[in-house]
C-alpha positions as CSV (number, residue, x, y, z in Angstrom):
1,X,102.0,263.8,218.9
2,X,100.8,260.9,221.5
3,X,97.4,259.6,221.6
4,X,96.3,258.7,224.9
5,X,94.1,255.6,225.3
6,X,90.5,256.5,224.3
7,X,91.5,258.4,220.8
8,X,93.3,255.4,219.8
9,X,90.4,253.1,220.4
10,X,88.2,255.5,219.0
11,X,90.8,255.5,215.8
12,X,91.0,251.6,215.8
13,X,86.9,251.8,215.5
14,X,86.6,254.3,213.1
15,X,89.5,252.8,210.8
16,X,88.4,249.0,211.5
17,X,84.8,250.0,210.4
18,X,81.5,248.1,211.3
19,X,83.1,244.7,211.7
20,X,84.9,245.8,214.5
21,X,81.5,246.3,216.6
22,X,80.6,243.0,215.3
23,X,79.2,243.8,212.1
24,X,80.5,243.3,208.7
25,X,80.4,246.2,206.2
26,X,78.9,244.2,203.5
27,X,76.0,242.6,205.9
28,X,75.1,245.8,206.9
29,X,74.2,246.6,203.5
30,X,71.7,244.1,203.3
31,X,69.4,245.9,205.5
32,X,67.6,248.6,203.2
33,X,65.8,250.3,206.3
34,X,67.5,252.9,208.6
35,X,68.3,251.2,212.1
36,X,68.9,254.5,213.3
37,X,64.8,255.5,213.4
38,X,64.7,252.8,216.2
39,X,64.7,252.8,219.9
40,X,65.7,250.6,221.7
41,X,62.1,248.3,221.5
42,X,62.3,248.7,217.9
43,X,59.9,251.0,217.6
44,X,59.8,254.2,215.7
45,X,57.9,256.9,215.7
46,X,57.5,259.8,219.0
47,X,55.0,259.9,221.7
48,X,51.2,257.6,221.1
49,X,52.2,256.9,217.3
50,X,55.0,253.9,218.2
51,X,55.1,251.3,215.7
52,X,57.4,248.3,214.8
53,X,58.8,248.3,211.2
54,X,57.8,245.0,209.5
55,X,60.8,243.5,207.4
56,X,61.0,240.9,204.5
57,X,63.6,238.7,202.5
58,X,63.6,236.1,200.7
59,X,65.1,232.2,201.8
60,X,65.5,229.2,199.5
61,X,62.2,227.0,199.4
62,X,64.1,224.3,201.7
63,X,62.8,222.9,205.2
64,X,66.9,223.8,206.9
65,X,66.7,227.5,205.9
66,X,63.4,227.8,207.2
67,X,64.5,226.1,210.2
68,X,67.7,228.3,210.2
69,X,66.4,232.0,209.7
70,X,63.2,230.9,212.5
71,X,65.2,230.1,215.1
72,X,67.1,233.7,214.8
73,X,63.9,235.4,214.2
74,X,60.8,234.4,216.0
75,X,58.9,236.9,214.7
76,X,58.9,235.4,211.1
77,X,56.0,234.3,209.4
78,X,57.3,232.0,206.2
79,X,54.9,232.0,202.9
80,X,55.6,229.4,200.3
81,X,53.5,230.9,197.8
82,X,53.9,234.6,198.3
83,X,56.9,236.2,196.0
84,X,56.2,239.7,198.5
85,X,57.2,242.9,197.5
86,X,60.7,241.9,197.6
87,X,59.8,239.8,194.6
88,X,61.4,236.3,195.9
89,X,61.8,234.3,192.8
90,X,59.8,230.6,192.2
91,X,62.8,228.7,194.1
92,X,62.4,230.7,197.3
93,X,60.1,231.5,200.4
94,X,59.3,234.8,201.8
95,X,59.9,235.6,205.2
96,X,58.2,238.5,207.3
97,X,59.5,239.6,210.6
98,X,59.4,242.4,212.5
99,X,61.6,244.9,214.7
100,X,59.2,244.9,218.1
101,X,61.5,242.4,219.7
102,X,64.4,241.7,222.0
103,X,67.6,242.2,220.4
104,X,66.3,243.2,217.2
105,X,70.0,244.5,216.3
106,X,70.9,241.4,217.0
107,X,67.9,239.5,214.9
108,X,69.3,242.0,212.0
109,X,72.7,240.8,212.2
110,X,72.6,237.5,212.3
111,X,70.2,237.5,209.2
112,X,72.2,240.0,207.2
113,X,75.3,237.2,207.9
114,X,73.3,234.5,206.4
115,X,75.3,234.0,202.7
116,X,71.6,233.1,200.8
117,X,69.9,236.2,202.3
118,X,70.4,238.9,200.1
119,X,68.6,241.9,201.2
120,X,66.6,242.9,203.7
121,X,63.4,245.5,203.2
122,X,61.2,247.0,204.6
123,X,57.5,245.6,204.0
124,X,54.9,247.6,203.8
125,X,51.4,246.2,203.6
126,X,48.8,247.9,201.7
C-alpha cells in the first residue's frame, strides 16, 4: 500500500498530535473551556445572543509576570487582592481576560506555554 502525499501529512498530524499545529499536548490542557464553542471573533453563542467568554488564572504576585502575561493578553485586568474563583493562593495575582479579541487562539497559547500558569478557566461573574 502507498500513501500518496496528503494521507501522509494527514498521518504525520494525527500521530505528531497538537504540537505539531503549534500546540503542545500538555498546554492545551491548561485551558478548561472548550475552544471549539468559538468563532472566529471569539464569540459564542448563535444569531443576537454573541458573547465573549471571560477567562481567569492565576500569576505570581511579581511586577515581570504581570508585565509578561499583559503584553500577550491585552484584555487582562490584574487584581492583587482578589483570589477569583480559580482560588489563586496569597503569593499570586489574578488575571481576567477575555476571548473577544484578535488572535484569541493565539492569546490562549501563548498563556497556556507560560511554566507558572497552571490552568486556565472559565470566569463567570455572578
Amino acid at each position: 500500500m502507498t500513501l500518496k502525499a496528503p494521507a501522509i501529512l494527514l498521518l504525520v498530524l494525527l500521530l505528531g498530535g497538537c504540537s505539531t499545529l503549534g500546540w503542545k499536548a500538555g498546554h492545551m490542557a491548561k485551558i478548561k473551556f472548550d475552544l471549539n464553542e468559538l468563532n472566529k471573533e471569539g464569540l459564542r453563542g448563535s444569531g443576537d445572543n454573541l458573547t465573549a467568554v471571560s477567562y481567569e488564572f492565576c500569576i505570581p504576585d511579581k511586577i515581570e509576570y504581570v508585565d509578561q502575561v499583559m503584553a500577550i493578553d491585552p484584555t487582562l485586568v490584574v487584581y492583587r487582592a482578589s483570589p477569583g474563583k480559580i482560588q489563586c493562593r496569597s503569593a499570586e495575582y489574578l488575571a481576567v481576560g477575555d476571548t473577544h479579541q484578535l488572535d484569541f487562539y493565539e492569546v490562549l497559547r501563548k498563556l497556556a506555554e507560560l511554566d507558572y500558569v497552571k490552568s486556565i478557566q472559565e470566569a463567570t461573574f455572578e
